[in-house]
VOMITI-947397 format. One record per residue (C-alpha): residue in three letters; x, y, z. Coordinates in steps of 0.02 Angstrom, whole numbers, plus 50000, padded with zeros to 5 digits. Example, Ala and Ser with C-alpha at 12.3 -4.5 7.8 and 13.67 -1.06 7.14 Angstrom:
2
(atom ALA,(50615,49775,50390));
(atom SER,(50684,49947,50357));
***
This chain:
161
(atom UNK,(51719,51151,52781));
(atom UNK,(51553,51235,52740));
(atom UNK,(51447,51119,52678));
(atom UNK,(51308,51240,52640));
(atom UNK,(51383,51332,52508));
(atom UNK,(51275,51421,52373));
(atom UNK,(51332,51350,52213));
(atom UNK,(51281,51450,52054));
(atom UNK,(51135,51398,51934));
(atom UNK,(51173,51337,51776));
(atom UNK,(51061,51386,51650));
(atom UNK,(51082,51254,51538));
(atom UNK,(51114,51082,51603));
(atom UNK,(51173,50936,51442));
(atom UNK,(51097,50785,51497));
(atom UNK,(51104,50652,51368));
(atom UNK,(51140,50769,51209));
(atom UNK,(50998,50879,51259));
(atom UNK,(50999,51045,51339));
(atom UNK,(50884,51077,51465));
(atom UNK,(50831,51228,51561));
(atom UNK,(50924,51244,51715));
(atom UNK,(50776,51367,51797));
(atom UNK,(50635,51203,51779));
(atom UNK,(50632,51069,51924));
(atom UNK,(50723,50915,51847));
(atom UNK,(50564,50787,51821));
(atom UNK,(50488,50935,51740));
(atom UNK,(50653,50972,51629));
(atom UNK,(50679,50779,51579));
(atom UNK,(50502,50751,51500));
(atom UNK,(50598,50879,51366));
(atom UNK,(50719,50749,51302));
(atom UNK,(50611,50650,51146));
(atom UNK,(50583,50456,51226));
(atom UNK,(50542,50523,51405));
(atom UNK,(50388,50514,51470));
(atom UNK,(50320,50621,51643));
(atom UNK,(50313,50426,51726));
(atom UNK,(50486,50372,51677));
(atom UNK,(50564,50583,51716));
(atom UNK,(50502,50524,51892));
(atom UNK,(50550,50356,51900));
(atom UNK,(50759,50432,51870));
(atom UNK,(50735,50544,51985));
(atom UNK,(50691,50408,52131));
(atom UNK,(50815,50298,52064));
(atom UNK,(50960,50414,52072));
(atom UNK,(50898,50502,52227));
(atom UNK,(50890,50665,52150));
(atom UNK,(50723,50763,52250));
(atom UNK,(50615,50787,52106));
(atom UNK,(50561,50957,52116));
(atom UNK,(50762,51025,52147));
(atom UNK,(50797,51148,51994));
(atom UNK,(50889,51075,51853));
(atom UNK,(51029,51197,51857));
(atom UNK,(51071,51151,52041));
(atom UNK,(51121,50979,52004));
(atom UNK,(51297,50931,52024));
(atom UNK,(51398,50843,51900));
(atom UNK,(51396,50676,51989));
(atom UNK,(51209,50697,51965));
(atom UNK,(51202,50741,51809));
(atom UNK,(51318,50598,51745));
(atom UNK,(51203,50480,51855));
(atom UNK,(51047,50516,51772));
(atom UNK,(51148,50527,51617));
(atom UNK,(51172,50326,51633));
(atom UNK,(51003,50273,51719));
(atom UNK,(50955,50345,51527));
(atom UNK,(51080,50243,51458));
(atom UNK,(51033,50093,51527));
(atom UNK,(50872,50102,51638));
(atom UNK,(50862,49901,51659));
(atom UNK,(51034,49889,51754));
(atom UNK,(50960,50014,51892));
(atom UNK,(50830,49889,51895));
(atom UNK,(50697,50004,51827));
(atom UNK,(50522,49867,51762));
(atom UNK,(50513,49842,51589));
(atom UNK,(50334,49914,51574));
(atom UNK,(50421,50102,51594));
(atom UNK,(50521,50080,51439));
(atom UNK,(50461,50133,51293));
(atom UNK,(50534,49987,51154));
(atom UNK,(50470,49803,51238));
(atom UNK,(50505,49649,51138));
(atom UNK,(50607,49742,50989));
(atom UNK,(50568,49631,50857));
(atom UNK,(50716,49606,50784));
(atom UNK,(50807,49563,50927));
(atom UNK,(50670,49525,51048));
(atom UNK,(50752,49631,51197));
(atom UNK,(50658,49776,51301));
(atom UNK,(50763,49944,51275));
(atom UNK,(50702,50127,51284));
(atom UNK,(50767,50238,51158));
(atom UNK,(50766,50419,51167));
(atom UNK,(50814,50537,51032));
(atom UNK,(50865,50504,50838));
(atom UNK,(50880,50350,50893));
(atom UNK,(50704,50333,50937));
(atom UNK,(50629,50440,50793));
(atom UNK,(50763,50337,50660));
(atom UNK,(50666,50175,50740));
(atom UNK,(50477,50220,50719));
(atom UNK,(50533,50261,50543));
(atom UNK,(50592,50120,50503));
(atom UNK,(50466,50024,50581));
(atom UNK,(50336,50129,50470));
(atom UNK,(50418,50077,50333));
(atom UNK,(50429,49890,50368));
(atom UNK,(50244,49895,50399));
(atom UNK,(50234,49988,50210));
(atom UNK,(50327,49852,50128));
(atom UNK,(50260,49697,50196));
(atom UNK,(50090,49788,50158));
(atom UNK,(50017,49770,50337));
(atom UNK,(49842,49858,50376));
(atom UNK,(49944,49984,50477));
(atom UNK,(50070,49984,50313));
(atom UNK,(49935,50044,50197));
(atom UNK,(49836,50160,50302));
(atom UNK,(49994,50252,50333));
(atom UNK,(50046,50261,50137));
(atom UNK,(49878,50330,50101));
(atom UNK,(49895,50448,50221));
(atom UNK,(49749,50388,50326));
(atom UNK,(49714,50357,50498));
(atom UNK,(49787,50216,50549));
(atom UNK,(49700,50159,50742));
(atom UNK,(49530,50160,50678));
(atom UNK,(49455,50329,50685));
(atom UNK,(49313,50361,50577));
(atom UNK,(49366,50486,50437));
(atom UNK,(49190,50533,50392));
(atom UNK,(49201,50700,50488));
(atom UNK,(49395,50733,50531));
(atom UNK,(49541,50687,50429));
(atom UNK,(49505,50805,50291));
(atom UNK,(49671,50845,50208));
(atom UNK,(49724,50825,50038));
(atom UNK,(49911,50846,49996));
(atom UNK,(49909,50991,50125));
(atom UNK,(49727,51058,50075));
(atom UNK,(49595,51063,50154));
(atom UNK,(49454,50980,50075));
(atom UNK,(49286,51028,50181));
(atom UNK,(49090,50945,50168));
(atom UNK,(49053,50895,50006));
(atom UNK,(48879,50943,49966));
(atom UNK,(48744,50859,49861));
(atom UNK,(48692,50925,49692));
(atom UNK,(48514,50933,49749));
(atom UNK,(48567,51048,49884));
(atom UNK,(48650,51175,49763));
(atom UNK,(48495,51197,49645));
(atom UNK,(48398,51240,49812));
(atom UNK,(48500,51388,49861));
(atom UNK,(48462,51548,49739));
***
């Protein structure tokens, strides 16, 4: 049989619920699904022996469904812990990476816990501050959507005719 037969290119590839653009190399293509980082796109790529920079709408369905469960479950390929993106989940104290609703459901939820045990983090991000320490006399100017600008000094309004 011929072995080098052209297959077509799929334009859109569904690779754990998320379409992806079957013209982009596939490292490139995975950094599209939310949880999935440029580091761990490459790190699936190696583990499933996919070339990285084949185009995502070449893979074959064996491929696909391969990735598909190195995203599932990255630690039984033997992937380190460091690459995931959820390490020591505190309720349950186990490294996982989530990607997707999942993921955004999570930080949300996490946000909140910090709001109602009235953390530092917690009350920064009720007040709609920054919350890692950035200084907020020059950036971080908003006010329920508006933007608020330099407050000037009275002497410096009687100065100006």
């Amino acid at each position: 049989m011929a072995e080098e037969q052209k297959q077509e290119l799929k334009y859109f590839v569904r690779i754990a619920n998320t379409d992806l653009n079957g013209n982009k190399p596939i490292f490139q293509s995975l950094t599209k699904i939310k949880g999935i980082s440029f580091m761990f796109s490459n790190a699936i790529c190696r583990t499933a022996g996919i070339e990285t920079t084949k185009k995502t709408g070449y893979l074959t369905d064996n491929e696909a469904a391969k990735i598909d469960d190195i995203i599932k479950d990255p630690l039984k390929f033997k992937l380190p812990s460091w690459l995931l993106n959820r390490k020591r989940d505190p309720e349950n104290n186990l490294d996982k990476h989530l990607i997707g609703p999942t993921l955004t459901f999570t930080q949300d939820n996490d946000i909140k816990m910090m709001k109602k045990i009235k953390s530092y983090k917690g009350v920064r991000h009720s007040f709609g501050q920054p919350v890692r320490g950035q200084r907020t006399r020059s950036n971080f100017r908003r006010n329920k959507g508006k933007v608020l600008g330099v407050k000037r000094k009275e002497g410096a309004k009687a100065g100006r005719p």
